[in-house]
C-alpha positions in Angstrom: -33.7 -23.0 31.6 -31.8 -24.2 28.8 -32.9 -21.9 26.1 -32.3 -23.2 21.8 -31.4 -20.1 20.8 -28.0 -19.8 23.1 -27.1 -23.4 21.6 -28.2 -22.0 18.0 -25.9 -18.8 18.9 -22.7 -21.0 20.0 -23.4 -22.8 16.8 -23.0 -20.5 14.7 -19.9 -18.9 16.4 -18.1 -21.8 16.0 -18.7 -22.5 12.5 -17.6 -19.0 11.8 -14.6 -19.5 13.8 -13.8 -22.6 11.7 -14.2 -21.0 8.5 -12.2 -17.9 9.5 -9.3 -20.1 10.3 -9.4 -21.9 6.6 -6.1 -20.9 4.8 -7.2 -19.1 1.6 -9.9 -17.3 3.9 -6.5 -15.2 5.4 -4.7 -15.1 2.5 -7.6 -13.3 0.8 -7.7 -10.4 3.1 -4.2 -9.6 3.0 -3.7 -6.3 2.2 -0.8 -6.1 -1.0 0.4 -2.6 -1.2 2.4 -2.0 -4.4 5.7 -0.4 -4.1 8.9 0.8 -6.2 12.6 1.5 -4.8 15.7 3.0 -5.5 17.4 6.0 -5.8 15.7 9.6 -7.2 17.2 10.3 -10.3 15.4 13.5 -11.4 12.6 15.7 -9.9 10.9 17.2 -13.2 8.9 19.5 -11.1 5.1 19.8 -10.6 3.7 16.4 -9.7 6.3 14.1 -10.7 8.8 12.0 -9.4 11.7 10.0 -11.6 13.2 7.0 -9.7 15.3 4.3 -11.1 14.8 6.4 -14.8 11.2 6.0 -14.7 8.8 8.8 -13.9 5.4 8.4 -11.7 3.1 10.5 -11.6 2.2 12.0 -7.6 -1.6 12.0 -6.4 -2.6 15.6 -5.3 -3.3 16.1 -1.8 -1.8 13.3 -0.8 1.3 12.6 1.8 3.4 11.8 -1.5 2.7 15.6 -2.3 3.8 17.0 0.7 7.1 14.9 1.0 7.7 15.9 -2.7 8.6 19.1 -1.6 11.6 18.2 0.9 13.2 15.6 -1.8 16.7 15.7 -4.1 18.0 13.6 -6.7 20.3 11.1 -5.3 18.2 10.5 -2.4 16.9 6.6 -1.3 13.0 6.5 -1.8 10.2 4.1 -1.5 7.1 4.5 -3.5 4.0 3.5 -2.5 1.7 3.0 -5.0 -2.6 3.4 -5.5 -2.1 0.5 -8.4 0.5 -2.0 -10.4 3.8 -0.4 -10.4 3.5 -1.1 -14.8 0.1 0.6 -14.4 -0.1 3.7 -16.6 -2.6 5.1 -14.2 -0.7 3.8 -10.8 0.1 7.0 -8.6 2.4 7.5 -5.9 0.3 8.2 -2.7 3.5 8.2 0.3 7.1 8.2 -0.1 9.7 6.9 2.5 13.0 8.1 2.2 15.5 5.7 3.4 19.8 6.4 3.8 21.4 8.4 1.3 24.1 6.2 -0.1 
C-alpha cells in the first residue's frame, strides 16, 4: 500500500519547511511599523497633532482620532505611523500615551 503521492506530499512539506527556515525568508515578513515619540507640544485643533515641534496630520476614523480627543500639551505620546515618519503623506493612525513627565 505504499501510495507515491504521500511520499510526493512529505516531499514537498519538507522543502517548504527548509525554505521557510532560510534567514532573509523571516526577515522579509517582518512587519516595520513606523513610529515618532516625545512630548505633545501643541494640539492645533481639527486633525492635527504637534509632537517634538513637528505637526502630523491624524487619519479620520481612525483610533488616532478618537484618542485625539482626550490629549494635552505636555503629555508623553507615541505615534504610530501609515508611512515614513519624513513622509509628507505619513498619517498618524493610533497614539499611545505614556507617563507625564
Amino acid at each position: 500500500m505504499n501510495n507515491p503521492m504521500s511520499k510526493l506530499k512529505i516531499a514537498l512539506a519538507s522543502t517548504t519547511l527548509a525554505l521557510c527556515m532560510l534567514p532573509n525568508v523571516g526577515w522579509s515578513t517582518r512587519a516595520y511599523v513606523p513610529s515618532v515619540s516625545g512630548q505633545i507640544t501643541a494640539l492645533p485643533g481639527g486633525d492635527e497633532i504637534e509632537v517634538g515641534s513637528h505637526t502630523y496630520h491624524v487619519k479620520k476614523g481612525s483610533a488616532a482620532e478618537m484618542a485625539l480627543k482626550s490629549l494635552s500639551t505636555g503629555q508623553e505620546v507615541q505615534l504610530t505611523l501609515d508611512g515614513p515618519p519624513g513622509s509628507s503623506t505619513a498619517e498618524v493612525i493610533a497614539i499611545s500615551v505614556g507617563s507625564e513627565s
